[in-house]
C-alpha positions in Angstrom: 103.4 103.1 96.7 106.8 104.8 96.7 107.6 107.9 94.3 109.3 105.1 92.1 106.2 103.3 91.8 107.1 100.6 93.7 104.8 98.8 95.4 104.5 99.1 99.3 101.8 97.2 100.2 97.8 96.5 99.3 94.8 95.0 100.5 94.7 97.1 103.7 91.7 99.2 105.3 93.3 102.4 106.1 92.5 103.4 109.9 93.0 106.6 111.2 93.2 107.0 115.5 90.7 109.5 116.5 89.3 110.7 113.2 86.0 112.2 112.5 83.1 110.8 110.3 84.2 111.7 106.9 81.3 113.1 104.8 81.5 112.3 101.1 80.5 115.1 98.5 79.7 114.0 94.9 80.0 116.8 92.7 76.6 117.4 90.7 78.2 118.6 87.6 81.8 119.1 86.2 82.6 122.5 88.2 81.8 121.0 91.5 79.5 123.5 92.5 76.5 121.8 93.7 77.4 118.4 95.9 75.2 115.7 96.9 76.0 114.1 99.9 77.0 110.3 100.1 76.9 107.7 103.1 80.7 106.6 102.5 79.6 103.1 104.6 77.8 102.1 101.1 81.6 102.0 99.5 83.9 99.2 99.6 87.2 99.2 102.0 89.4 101.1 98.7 86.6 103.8 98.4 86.3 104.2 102.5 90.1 104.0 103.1 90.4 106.8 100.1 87.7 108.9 101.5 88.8 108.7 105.4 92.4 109.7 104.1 91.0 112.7 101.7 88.9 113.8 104.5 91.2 114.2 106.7 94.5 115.5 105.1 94.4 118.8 102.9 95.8 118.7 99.3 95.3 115.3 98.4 93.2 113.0 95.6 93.3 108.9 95.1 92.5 106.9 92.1 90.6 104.3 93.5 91.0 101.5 91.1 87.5 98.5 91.8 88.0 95.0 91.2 84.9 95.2 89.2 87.0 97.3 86.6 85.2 100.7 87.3 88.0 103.5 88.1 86.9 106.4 90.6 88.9 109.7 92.3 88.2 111.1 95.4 90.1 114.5 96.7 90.1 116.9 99.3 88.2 120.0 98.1 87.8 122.6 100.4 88.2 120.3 103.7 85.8 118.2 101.8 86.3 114.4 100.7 84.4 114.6 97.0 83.9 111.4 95.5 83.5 111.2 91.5 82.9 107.4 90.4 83.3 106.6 86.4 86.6 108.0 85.9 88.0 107.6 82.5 91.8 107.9 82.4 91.8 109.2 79.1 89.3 112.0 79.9 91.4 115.2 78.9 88.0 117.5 80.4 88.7 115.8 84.3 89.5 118.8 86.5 89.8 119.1 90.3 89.3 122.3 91.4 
């Protein structure tokens, strides 16, 4: 997706050459600081493309929207990939840290 919000591309798995396992970190409570740790391979291809790309570049967060209707973000906290599933748009309390 371009800066104009046009539309690239979708429906692909995003690959990256020579990257490490990405761990996932879901954040216990809304300050983030206690994580539980997630096996990303129990995710869908737009939650494990997110997660590979927030795990492996700084300063970044994805709204992962699933065909099921449920919305989720994932961002790189930390040199972590965090993972927080039930996102409501609306939700004026959502911070990333």
């Amino acid at each position: 997706m371009r800066a104009d919000f046009t539309v690239e591309g979708f429906g692909a798995e995003i690959l990256l050459d020579k990257a490490r396992r990405v761990t996932v970190y879901a954040p216990d409570d809304e300050d983030t600081r206690g994580m539980t740790v997630m096996d990303s391979e129990q995710f869908g291809m737009r939650h494990r493309s997110a997660i590979r790309l927030c795990g492996s570049v700084p300063d970044v967060a994805v709204i992962v929207v699933s065909q099921d209707g449920g919305v989720s973000l994932v961002w790189n906290q930390d040199g972590k990939a965090c993972f927080k599933t039930g996102i409501s748009i609306s939700h004026s309390g959502m911070l990333i840290g």
